[in-house]
C-alpha positions as CSV (number, residue, x, y, z in Angstrom):
1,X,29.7,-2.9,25.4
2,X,27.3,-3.5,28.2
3,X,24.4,-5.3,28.7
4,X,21.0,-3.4,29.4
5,X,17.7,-4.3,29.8
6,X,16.9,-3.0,25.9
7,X,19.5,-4.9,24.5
8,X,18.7,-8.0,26.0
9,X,14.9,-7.5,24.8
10,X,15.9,-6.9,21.3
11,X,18.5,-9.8,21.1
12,X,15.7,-12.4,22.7
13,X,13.2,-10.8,20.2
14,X,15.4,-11.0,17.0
15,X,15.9,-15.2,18.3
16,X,14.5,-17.5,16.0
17,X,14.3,-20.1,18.7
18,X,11.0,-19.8,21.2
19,X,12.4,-18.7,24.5
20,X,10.2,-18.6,27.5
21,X,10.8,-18.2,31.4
22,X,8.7,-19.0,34.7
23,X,8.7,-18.4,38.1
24,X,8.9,-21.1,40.7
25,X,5.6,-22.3,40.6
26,X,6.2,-22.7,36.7
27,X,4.2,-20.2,35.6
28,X,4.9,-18.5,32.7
29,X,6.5,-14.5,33.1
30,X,7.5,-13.9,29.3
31,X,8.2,-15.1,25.9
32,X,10.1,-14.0,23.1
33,X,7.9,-12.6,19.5
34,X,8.8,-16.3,18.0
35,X,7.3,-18.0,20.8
36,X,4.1,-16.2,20.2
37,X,4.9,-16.3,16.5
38,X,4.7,-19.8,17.2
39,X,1.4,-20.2,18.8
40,X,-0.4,-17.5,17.1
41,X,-0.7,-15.3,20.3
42,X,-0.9,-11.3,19.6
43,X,0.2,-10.8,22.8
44,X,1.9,-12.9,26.3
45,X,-0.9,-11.7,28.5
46,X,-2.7,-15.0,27.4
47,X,-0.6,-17.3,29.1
48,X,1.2,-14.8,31.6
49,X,0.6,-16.8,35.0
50,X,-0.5,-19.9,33.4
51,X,1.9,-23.2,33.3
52,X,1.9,-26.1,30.5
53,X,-1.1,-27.3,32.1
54,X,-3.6,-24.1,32.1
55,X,-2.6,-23.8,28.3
56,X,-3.8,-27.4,27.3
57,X,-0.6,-27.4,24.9
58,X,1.0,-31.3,25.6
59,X,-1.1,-35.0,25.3
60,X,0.8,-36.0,27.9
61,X,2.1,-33.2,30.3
62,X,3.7,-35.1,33.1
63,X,7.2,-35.5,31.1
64,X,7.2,-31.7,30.7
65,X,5.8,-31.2,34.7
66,X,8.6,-33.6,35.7
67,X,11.7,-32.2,33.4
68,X,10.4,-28.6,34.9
69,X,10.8,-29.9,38.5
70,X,14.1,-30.9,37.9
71,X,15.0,-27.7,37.0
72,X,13.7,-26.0,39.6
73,X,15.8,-28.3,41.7
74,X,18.5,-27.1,40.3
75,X,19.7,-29.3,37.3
76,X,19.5,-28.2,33.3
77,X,18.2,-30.4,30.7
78,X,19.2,-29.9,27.5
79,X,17.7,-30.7,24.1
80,X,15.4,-32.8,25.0
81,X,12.6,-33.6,22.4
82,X,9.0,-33.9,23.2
83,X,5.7,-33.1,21.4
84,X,3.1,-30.0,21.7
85,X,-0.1,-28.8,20.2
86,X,-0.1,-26.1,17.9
87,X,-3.3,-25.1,16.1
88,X,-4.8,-28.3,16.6
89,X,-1.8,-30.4,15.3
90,X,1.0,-32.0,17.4
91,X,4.3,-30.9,16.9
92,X,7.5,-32.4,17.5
93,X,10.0,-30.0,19.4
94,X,13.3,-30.0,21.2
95,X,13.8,-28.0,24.4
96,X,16.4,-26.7,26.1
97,X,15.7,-25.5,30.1
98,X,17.9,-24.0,33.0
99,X,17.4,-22.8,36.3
100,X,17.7,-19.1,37.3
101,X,19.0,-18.1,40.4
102,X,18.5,-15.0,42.8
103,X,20.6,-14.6,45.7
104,X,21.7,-18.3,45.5
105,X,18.1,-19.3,45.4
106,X,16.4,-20.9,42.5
107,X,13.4,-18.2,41.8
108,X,12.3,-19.7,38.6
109,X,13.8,-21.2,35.1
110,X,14.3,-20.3,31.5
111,X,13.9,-22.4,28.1
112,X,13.6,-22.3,24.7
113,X,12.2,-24.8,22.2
114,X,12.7,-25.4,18.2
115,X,10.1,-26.9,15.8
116,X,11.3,-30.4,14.3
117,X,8.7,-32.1,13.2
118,X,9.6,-31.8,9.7
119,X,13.1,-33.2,10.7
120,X,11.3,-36.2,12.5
121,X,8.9,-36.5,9.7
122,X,12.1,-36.5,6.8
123,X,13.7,-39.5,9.1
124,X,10.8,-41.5,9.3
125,X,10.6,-41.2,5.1
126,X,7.2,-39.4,5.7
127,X,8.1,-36.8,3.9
128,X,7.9,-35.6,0.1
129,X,11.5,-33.7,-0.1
130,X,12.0,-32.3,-3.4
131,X,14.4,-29.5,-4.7
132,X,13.0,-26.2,-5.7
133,X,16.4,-23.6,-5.1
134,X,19.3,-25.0,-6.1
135,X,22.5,-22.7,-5.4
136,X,23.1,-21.5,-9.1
137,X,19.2,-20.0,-8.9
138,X,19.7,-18.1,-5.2
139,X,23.1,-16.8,-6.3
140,X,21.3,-14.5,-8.8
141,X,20.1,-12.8,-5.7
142,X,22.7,-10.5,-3.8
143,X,21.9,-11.7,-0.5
144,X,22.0,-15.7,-0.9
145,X,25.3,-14.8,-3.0
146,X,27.2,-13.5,-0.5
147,X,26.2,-16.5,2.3
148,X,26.2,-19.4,-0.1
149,X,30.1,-19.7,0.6
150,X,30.0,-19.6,3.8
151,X,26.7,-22.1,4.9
152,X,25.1,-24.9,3.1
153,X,22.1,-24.8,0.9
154,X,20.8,-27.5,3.2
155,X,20.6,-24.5,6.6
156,X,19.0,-22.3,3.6
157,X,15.9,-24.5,3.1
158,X,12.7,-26.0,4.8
159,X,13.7,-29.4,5.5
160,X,9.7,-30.7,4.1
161,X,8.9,-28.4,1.6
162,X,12.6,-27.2,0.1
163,X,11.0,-23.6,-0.1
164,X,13.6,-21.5,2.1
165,X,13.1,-21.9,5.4
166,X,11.5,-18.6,7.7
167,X,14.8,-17.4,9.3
168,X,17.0,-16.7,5.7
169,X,13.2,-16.0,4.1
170,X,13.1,-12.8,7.1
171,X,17.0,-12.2,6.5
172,X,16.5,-11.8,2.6
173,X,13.8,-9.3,3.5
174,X,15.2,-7.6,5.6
175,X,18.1,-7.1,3.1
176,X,16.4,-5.8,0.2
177,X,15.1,-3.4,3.1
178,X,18.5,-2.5,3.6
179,X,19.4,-2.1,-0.1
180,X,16.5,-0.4,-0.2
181,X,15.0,-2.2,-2.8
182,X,11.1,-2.1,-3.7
183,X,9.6,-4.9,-3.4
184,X,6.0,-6.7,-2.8
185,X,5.7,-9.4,0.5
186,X,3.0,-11.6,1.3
187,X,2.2,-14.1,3.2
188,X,-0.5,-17.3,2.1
189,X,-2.2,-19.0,4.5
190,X,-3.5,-22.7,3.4
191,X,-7.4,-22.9,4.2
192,X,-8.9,-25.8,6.3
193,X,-5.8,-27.0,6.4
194,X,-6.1,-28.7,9.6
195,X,-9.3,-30.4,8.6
196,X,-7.0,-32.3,5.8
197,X,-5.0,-33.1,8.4
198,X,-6.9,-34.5,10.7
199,X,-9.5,-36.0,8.3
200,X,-7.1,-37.7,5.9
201,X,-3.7,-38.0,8.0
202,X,-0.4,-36.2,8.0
203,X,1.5,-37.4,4.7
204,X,-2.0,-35.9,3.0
205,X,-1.1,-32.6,4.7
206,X,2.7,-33.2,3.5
207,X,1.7,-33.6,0.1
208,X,-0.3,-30.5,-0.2
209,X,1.9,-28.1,1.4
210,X,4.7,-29.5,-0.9
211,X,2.5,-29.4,-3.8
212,X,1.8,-25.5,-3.3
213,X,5.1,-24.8,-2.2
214,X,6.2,-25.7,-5.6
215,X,4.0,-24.1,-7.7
216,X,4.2,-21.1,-5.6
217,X,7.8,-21.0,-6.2
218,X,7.5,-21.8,-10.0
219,X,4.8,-19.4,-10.6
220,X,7.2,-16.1,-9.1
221,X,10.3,-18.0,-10.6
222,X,13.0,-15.5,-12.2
223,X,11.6,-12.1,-10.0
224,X,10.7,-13.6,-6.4
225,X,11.3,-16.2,-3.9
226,X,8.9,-18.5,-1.2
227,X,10.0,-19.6,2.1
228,X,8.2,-21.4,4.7
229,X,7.4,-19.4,7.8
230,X,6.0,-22.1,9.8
231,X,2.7,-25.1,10.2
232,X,0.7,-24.1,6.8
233,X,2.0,-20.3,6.4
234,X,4.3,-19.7,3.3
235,X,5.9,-15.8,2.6
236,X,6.1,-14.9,-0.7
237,X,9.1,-12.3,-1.8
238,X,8.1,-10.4,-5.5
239,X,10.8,-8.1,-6.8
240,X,8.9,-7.1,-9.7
241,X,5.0,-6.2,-9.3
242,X,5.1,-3.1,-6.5
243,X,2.5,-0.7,-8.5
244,X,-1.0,-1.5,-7.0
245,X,-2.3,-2.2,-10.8
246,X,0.5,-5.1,-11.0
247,X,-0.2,-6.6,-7.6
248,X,-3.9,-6.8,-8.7
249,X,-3.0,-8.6,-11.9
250,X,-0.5,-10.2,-10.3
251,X,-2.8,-11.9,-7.8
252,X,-5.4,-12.7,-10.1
253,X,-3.3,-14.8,-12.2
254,X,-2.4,-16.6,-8.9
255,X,-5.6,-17.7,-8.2
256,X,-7.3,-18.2,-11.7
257,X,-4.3,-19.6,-13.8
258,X,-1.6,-21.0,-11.7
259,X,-3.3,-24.1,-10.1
260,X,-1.3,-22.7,-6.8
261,X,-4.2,-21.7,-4.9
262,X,-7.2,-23.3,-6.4
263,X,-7.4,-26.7,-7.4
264,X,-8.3,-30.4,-6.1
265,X,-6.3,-33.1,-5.0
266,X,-6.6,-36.6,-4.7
267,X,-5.1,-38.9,-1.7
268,X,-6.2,-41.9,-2.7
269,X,-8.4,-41.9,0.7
270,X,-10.0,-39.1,-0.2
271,X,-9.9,-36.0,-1.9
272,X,-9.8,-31.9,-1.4
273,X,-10.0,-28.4,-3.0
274,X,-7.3,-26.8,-2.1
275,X,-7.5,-23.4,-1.5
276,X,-5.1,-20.3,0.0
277,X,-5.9,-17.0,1.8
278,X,-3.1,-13.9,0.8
279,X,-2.5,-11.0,2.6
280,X,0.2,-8.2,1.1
281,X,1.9,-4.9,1.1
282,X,5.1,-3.3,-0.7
283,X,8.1,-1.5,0.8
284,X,8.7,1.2,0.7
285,X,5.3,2.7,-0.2
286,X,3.4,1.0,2.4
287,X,6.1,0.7,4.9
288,X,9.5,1.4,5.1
289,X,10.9,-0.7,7.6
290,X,10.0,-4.8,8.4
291,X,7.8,-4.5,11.6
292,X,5.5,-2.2,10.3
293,X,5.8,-4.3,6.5
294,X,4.8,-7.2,8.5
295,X,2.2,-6.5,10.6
296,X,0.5,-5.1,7.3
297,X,0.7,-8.3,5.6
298,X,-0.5,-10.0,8.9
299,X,-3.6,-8.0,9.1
300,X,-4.4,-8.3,5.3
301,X,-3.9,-11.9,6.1
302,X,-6.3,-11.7,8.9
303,X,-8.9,-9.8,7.0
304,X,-9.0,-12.0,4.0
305,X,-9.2,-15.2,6.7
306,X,-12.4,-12.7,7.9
307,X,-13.8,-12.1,4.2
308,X,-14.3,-16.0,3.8
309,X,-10.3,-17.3,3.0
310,X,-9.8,-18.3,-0.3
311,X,-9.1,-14.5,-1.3
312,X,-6.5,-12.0,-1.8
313,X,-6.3,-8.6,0.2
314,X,-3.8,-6.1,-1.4
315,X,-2.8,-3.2,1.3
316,X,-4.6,0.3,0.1
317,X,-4.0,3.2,2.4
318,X,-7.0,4.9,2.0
319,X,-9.5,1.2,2.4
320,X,-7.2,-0.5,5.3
321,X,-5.2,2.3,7.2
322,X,-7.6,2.4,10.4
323,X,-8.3,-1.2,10.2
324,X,-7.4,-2.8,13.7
325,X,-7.0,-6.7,14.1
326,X,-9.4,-6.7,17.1
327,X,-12.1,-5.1,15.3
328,X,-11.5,-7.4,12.4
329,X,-11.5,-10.7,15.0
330,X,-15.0,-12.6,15.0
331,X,-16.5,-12.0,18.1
332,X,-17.5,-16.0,19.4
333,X,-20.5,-17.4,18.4
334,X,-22.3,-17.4,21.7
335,X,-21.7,-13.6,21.4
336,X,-23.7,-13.3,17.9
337,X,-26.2,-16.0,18.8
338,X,-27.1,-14.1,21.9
339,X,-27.4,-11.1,20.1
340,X,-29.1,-12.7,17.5
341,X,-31.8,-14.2,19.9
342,X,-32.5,-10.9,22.2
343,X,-33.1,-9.0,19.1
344,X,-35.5,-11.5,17.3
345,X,-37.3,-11.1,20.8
346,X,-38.2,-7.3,20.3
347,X,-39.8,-8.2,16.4
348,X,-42.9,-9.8,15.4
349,X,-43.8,-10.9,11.9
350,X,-41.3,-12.8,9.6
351,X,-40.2,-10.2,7.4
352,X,-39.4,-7.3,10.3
353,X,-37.5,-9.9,12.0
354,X,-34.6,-10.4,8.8
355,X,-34.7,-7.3,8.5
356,X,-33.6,-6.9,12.9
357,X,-31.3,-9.6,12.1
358,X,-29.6,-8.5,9.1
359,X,-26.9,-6.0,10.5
360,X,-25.4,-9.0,12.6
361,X,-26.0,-11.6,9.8
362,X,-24.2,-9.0,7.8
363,X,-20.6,-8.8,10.4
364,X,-20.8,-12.5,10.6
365,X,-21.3,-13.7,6.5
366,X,-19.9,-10.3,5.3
367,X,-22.5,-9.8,3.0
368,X,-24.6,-6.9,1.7
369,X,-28.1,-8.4,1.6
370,X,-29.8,-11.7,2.6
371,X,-32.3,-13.5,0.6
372,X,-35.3,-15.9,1.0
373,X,-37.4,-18.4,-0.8
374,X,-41.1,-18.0,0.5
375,X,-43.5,-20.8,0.4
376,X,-44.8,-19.7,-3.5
377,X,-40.6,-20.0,-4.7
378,X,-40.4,-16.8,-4.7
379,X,-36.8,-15.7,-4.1
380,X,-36.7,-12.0,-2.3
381,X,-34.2,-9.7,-0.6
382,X,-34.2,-8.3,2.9
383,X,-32.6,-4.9,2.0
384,X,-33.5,-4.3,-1.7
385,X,-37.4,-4.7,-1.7
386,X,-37.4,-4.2,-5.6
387,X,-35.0,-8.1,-6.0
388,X,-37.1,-11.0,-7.2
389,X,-36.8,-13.9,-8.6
390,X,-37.7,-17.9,-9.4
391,X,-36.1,-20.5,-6.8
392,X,-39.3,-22.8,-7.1
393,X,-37.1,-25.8,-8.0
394,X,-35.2,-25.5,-5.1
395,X,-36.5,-28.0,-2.6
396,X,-35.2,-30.6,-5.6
397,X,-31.9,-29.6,-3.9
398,X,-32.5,-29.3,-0.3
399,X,-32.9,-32.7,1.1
400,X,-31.2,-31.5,3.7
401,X,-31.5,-28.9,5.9
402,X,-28.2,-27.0,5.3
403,X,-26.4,-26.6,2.0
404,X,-22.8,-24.8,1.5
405,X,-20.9,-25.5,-1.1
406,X,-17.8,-23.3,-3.3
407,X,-19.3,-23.7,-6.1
408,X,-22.7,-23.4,-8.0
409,X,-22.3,-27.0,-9.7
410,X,-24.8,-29.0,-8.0
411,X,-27.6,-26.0,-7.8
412,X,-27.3,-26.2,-11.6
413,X,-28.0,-29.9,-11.8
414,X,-30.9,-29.9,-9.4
415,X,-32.3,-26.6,-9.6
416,X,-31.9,-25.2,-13.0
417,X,-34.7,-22.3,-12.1
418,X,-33.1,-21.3,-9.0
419,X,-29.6,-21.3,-10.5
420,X,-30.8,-19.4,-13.5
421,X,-31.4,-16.8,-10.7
422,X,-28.8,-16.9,-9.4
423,X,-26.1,-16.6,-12.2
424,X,-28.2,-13.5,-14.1
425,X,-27.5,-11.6,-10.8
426,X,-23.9,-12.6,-10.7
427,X,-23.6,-15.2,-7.8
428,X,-20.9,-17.3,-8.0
429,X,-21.2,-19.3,-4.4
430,X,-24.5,-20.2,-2.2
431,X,-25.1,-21.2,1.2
432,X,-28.8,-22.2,2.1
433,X,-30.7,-23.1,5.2
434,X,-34.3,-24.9,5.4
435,X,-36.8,-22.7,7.1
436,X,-38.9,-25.8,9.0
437,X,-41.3,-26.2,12.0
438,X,-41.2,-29.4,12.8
439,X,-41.3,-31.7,9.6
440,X,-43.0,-28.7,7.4
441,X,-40.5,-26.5,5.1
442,X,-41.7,-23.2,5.2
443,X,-38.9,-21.7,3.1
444,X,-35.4,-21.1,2.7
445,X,-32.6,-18.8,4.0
446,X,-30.3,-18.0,1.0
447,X,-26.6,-16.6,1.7
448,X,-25.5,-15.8,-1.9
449,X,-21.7,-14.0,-2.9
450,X,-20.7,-12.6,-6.1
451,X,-17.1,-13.9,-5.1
452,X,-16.4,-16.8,-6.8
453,X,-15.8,-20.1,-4.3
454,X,-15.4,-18.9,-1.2
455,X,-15.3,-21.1,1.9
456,X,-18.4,-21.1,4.3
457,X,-17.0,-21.5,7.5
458,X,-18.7,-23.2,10.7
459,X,-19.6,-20.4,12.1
460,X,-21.1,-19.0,9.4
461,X,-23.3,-22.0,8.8
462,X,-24.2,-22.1,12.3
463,X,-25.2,-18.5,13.0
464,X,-27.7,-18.9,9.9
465,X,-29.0,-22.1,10.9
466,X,-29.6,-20.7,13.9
467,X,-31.7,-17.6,12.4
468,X,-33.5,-20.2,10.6
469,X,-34.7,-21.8,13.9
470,X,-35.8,-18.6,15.4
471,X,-37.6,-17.3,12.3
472,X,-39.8,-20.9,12.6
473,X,-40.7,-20.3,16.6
């Protein structure tokens, strides 16, 4: 059989390994799907043209600048470990580069890397291994019975969390595919889970992905499997709810009863609520092959991450057929505070100008109406006029100027009134901003969701604390 150019692009596509190459001046030409897998990257023509540098990916890019020279001086390097940012968290890696020649002329180089830093972090006993599959349970599966002769359970699973680990997770799919086998996939994305990181250290992060992993696992135990696709991102195979009525009941279990997806944990140094965002679809009636399967589950992922994260978004034809991931994307918040200001510009008088605000506060918080406390505690509602109702007692809980919490816990304790309020029209979660010149409070901005603790992100808080300020000028 010979080579061609389309069977060299599906064999680097189908490689688990992130494979790059660059021309001479080490910039970058293409990368494999895993590499952008990887980064998060929808596309190469992000970095296309751009070397380590441009891309802000290393601490310390002068080991990678100098191995790269080498190379393009002719020598090959060869498993050599190093560390890289992804999403905000270094990453141990090993990489493999070599030069590639033109005409006996070195015209650039090509590389791939792997993604260790659960080996590195099992070595250095930073790790919480535990055993979820053993071989008796993944034998009950036609797929894992026919391998587990041949490879060890060990190559099966994630080294960290013991879930199995993203290539056999995509080659089990991919074989109920070929059995043609209904089934449901999803994928669950941990929220904030770079701010546990970062705030409370590594073996905190370790703790809750293992923690998740294995109630994940237990809770689908007997009809599906989890693997580990990579960073905070778990896929979840379930062999037996594929009607739309099961998946719904399915997932609302999963996030009221299972303590999976929902629940706090404490570090010792501090503590977290610990919450996931899901995104799934079912072959075959959603798609019949696992590109198209995937990129479903990715953009119900992505669209869940939109709504607020700590939700579930269940592929329906007829609600998420013409959705497109760039129209689901957040435009940056320069782009909405721009908007936001120009349009304020064109209003007088407080009331017109929530109402000229509202359809951007609306992409931004996802909401279907904004409210406000006036100066008398009177809580109203920019789009339904006939909404009223008693928030007098809420300065008792605004000794700041910006509240946003999950929950409605601490508005019941301080503001019994305003909560009142709030739970007879079937709020679950609140975000509030002070309306002040100067030192005076002149009201209150009142973001309020009938979905029960969602996640206010910075953005969100930002955009109407910023709406807040103009609505004082």
């Amino acid at each position: 059989m010979k080579m061609n150019a389309d069977m060299f692009d599906n064999i680097i596509n189908t490689a688990q390994d992130c494979v790059f190459w660059k021309d001479k001046d080490r910039r970058f030409v293409g990368v494999n799907q895993a590499f952008l897998d990887f980064y998060g990257f929808e596309s190469a023509d992000i970095l296309i043209g751009k070397n380590d540098e441009d891309m802000g990916w290393h601490s310390d890019p002068e080991p990678f600048k100098r191995d790269e020279l080498a190379v393009l001086a002719g020598k090959s390097t060869y498993k050599v470990q190093g560390k890289c940012f992804i999403r905000g968290e270094e990453r141990d890696i090993v990489a493999s580069k070599r030069p590639l020649y033109k005409k006996g002329k070195v015209v650039g180089l090509a590389g791939s890397f792997t993604d260790i830093t659960d080996v590195v972090r099992r070595k250095n006993g930073l790790d919480h291994f535990q055993t979820i599959y053993t071989i008796e349970k993944l034998r009950k599966y036609a797929f894992f019975d026919k391998i587990m002769d041949k490879i060890s359970l060990n190559e099966i699973l994630d080294p960290l969390t013991g879930l199995i680990s993203r290539a056999y997770s995509v080659k089990f799919v991919r074989s109920l595919i070929a059995e043609n086998r209904p089934f449901t996939f999803a994928m669950i994305d941990l929220d904030n889970f770079k701010f546990i990181n970062d705030t409370l250290g590594h073996t905190a992060g370790d703790k809750v992905l293992t923690t998740v992993s294995k109630r994940l696992a237990e809770f689908v135990d007997g009809y599906g499997i989890v693997g580990r696709f990579g960073g905070d991102e778990l896929l979840m195979v379930d062999l037996e709810h594929t009607s739309l009525e099961d998946k719904l009941s399915f997932f609302e279990r999963l996030y009221s009863n299972s303590l999976a997806l929902r629940f706090t944990m404490d570090f010792g140094n501090g503590g977290s609520f610990i919450t996931g965002t899901v995104g799934a679809a079912s072959f075959p009636q959603d798609a019949d092959n696992y590109a198209d399967l995937f990129s479903l589950i990715d953009k119900m992922l992505y669209y869940g991450k939109n709504k607020g994260r700590n939700c579930f978004t269940v592929y329906q034809e007829e609600k998420h057929k013409n959705l497109e991931v760039k129209k689901i994307a957040r435009q940056g918040i320069y782009t909405y505070i721009h908007k936001l200001r120009t349009t304020l510009e064109q209003v007088n008088g407080f009331e017109e100008k929530l109402k000229a605000a509202f359809p951007i506060l609306s992409e931004v918080l996802k909401v279907q109406d904004i409210y406000y406390v006036r100066q008398d505690g009177i809580l109203k509602a920019v789009i339904n006029s006939q909404f009223e109702g008693d928030a007098s007692d809420i300065s008792k809980l605004m000794t700041d100027d910006l509240f946003a919490e999950n929950t409605l816990d601490k508005i019941k304790s301080c503001s019994p009134k305003f909560y009142k309020t709030l739970i007879t029209n079937g709020f679950e979660t609140s975000m509030i901003v002070r309306i002040r010149k100067a030192h005076e409070v002149c009201g209150y901005l009142v973001c309020a969701v009938k979905r029960s603790l969602r996640i206010w992100q910075e953005n969100e808080c930002a955009v109407l604390y910023y709406v807040a300020g103009l609505l004082a000028e």
